[in-house]
C-alpha positions as CSV (number, residue, x, y, z in Angstrom):
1,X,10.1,-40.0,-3.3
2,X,12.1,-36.5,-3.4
3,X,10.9,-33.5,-4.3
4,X,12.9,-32.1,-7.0
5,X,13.4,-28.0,-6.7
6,X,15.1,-25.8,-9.4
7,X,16.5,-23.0,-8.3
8,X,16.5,-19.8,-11.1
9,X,18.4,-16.8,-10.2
10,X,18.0,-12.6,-11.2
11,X,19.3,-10.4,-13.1
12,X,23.4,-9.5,-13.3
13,X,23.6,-12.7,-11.3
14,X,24.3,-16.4,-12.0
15,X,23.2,-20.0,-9.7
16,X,26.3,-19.0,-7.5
17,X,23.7,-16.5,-5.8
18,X,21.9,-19.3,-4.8
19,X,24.3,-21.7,-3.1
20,X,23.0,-21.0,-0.1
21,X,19.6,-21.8,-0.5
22,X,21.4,-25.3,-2.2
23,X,22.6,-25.5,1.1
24,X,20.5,-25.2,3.8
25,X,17.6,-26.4,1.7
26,X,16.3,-30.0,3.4
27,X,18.8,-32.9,2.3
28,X,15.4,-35.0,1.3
29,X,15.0,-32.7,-1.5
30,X,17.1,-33.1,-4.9
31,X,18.0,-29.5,-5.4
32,X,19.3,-28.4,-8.6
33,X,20.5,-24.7,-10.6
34,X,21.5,-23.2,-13.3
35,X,22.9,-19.7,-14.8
36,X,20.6,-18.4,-17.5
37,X,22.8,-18.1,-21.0
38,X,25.7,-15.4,-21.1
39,X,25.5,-15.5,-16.7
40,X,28.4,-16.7,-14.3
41,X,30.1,-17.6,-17.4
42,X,28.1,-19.3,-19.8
43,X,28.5,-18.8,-23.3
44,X,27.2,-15.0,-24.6
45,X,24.9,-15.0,-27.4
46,X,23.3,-11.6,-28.1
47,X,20.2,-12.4,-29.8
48,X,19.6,-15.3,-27.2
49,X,19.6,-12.9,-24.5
50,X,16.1,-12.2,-23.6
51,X,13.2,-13.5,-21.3
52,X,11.8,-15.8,-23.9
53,X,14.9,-17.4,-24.5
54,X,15.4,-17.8,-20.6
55,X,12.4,-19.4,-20.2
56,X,13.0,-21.8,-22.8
57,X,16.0,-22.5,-21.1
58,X,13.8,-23.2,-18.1
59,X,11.7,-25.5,-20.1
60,X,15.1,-27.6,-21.7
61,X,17.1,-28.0,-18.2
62,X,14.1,-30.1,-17.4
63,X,13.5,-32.1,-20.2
64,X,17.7,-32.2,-21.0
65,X,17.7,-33.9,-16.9
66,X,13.9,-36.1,-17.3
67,X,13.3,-33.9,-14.3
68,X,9.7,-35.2,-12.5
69,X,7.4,-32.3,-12.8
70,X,9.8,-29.3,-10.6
71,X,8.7,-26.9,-7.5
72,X,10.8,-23.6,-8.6
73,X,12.3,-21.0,-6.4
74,X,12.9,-18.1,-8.7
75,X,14.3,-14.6,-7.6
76,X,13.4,-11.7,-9.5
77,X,14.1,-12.2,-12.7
78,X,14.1,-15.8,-12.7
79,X,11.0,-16.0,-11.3
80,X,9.7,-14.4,-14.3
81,X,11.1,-17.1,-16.2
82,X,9.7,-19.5,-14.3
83,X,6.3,-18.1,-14.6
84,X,6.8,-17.8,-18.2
85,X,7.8,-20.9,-18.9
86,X,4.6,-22.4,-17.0
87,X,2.1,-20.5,-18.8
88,X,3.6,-22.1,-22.0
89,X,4.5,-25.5,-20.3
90,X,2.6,-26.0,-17.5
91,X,3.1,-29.7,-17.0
92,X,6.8,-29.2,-16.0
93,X,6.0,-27.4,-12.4
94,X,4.8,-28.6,-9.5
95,X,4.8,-25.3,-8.0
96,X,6.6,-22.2,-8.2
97,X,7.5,-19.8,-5.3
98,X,9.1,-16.1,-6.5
99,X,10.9,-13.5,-4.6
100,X,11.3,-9.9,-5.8
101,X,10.2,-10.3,-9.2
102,X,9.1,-7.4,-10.9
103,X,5.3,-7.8,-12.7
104,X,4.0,-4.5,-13.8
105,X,6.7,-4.2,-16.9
106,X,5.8,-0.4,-18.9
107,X,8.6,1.7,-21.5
108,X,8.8,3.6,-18.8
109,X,9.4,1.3,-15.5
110,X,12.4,-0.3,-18.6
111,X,14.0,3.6,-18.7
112,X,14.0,3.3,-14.5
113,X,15.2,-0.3,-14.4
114,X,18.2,0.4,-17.2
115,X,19.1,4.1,-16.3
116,X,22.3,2.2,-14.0
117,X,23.5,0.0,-17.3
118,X,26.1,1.7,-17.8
119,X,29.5,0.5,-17.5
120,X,31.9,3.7,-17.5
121,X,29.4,4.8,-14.8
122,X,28.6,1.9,-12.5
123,X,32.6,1.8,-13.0
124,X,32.8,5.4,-11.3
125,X,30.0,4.7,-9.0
126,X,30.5,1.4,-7.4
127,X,33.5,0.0,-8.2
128,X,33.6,-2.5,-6.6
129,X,30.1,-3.8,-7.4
130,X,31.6,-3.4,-11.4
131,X,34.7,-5.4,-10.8
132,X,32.6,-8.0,-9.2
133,X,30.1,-8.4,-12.6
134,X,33.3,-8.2,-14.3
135,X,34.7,-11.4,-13.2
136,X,31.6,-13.5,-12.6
137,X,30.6,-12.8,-16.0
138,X,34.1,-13.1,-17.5
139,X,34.5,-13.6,-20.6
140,X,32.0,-11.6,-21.4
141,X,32.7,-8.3,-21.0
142,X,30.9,-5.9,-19.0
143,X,29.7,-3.0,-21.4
144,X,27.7,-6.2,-23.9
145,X,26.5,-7.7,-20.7
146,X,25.2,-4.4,-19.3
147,X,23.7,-4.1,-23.0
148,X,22.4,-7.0,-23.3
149,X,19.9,-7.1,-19.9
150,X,19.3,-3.5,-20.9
151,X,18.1,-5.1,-24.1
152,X,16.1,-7.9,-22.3
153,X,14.8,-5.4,-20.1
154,X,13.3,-2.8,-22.2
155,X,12.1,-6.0,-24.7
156,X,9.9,-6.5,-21.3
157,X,8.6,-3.0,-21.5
158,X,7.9,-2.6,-24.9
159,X,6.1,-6.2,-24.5
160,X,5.3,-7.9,-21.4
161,X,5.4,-11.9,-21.6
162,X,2.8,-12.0,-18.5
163,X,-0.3,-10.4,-17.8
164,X,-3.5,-10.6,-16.4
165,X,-5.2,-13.4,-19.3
166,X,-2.3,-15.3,-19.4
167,X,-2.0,-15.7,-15.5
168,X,-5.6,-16.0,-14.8
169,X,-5.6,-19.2,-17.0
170,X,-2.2,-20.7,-15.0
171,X,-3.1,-23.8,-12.8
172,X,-0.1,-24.0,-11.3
173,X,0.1,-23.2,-7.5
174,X,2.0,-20.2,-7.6
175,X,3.7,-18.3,-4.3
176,X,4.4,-14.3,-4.8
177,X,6.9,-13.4,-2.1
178,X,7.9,-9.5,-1.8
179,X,10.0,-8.1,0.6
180,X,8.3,-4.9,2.4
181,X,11.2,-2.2,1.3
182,X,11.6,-4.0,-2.2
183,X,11.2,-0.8,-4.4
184,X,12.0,-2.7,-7.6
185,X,9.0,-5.8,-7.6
186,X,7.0,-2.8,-5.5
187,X,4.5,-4.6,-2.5
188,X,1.1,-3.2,-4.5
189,X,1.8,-4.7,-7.9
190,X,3.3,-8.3,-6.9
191,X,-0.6,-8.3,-4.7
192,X,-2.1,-7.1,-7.8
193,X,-0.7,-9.8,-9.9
194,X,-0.6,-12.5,-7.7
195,X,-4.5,-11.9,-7.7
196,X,-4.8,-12.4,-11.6
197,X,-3.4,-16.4,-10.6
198,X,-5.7,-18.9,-9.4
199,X,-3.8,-20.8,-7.3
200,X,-1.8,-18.5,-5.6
201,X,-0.9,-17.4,-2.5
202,X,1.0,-13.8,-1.2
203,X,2.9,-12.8,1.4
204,X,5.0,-10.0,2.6
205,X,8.5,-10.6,4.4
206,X,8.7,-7.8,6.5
207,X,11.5,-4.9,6.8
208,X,13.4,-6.6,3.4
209,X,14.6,-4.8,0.4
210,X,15.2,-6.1,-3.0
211,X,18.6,-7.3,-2.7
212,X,18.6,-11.5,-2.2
213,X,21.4,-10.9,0.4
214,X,19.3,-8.7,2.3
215,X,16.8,-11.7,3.0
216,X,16.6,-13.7,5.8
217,X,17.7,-17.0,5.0
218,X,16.2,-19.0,7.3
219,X,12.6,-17.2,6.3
220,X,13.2,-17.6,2.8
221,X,14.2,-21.3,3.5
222,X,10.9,-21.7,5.5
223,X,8.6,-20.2,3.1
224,X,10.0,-22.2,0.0
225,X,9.6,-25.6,1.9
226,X,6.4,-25.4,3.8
227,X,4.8,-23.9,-0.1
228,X,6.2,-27.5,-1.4
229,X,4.9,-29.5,1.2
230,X,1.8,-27.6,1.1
231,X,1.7,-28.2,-2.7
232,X,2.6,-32.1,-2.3
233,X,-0.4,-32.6,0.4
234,X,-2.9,-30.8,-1.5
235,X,-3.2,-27.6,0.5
236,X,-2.5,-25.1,-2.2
């Protein structure tokens, strides 16, 4: 029997981020994705926009597809979906591997994460980087997208969906992956939290930034199959 994967990308992004991983993933697994509401094009919808809605998302992709319980690679912000979605439906995941994705949510760590929201400046700033959230979010347009994950983000600080009761009572095997430079999940606090989960394991991909194009492919690769197989033969 396959092992069915789901693939949940981060914030600004959409699935297309993740073709990659679609691609050189093993052919016996059945691999699937999907951008989170108002991403890559889906249709925008203000007060839909925010973690709790995304995870639901999570939760109806699977039951919309009679999906077999799912091994999840999320990154960043999509892993946080994922977990989220688990603590609430926890019969849906088989496992759930994330990358980057920021834990240790405050008022203040939502000021730091937003502060670069702006359109008319990322316009100024990075141009390029503008024009290409421009079209992959088109039609949406970029100040009430920038808005919008500003909103989601500082819902997040004012009130955290995860934290250390919730986690602690999570029986799904759970794999905390955090690059070594990532300044935005931060090395100490995904350790920290991965701690709070039973079943989890942590590990540190050396001399790796935030940035999911900045990771090794063929280590991310490894790490997400080996945690499935791990998972499927009762290791972890």
């Amino acid at each position: 029997m396959k092992h069915t994967i789901l693939l949940l990308h981060g914030a600004l992004g959409s699935e297309a981020e993740l073709k990659f991983l679609k691609r050189e993933l093993p052919s016996f697994y059945d691999v699937y994705s999907f951008s989170f509401g108002g991403h890559g094009g889906r249709p925008f919808t203000p007060k839909a926009f925010s973690m709790k809605h995304f995870a639901q998302e999570v939760r109806q992709f699977i039951l919309d597809r009679n999906l077999p319980p799912v091994h999840v690679f999320g990154y960043s912000m999509g892993g946080y979906a994922a977990l989220t979605a688990a603590v609430a439906w926890p019969e849906l995941f088989s496992s759930i591997t994330t990358l980057g994705t920021k834990f240790d949510w405050t008022p203040g760590a939502a000021v730091q994460a937003t502060s670069f929201l702006d359109a008319a400046a990322m316009h100024e700033k990075v141009p390029q980087f503008a024009t290409h959230l421009e079209q992959l979010h088109a039609p949406v347009p970029l100040p009430e997208f920038l808005s919008a994950t500003a909103g989601l983000l500082r819902g997040l600080g004012d009130a955290p969906l995860l934290n250390a009761e919730n986690l602690a009572a999570l029986e799904v095997p759970v794999q905390v992956l955090v690059g070594e430079l990532d300044k935005t999940a931060g090395v100490d606090a995904s350790r920290a939290y991965a701690d709070h989960m039973p079943r989890a394991t942590f590990e540190i991909i050396m001399n790796t930034p935030h940035p999911l194009e900045k990771v090794n492919p063929d280590v991310l690769v490894n790490r997400i199959a080996r945690f499935v197989e791990m998972v499927q033969e009762g290791l972890a």
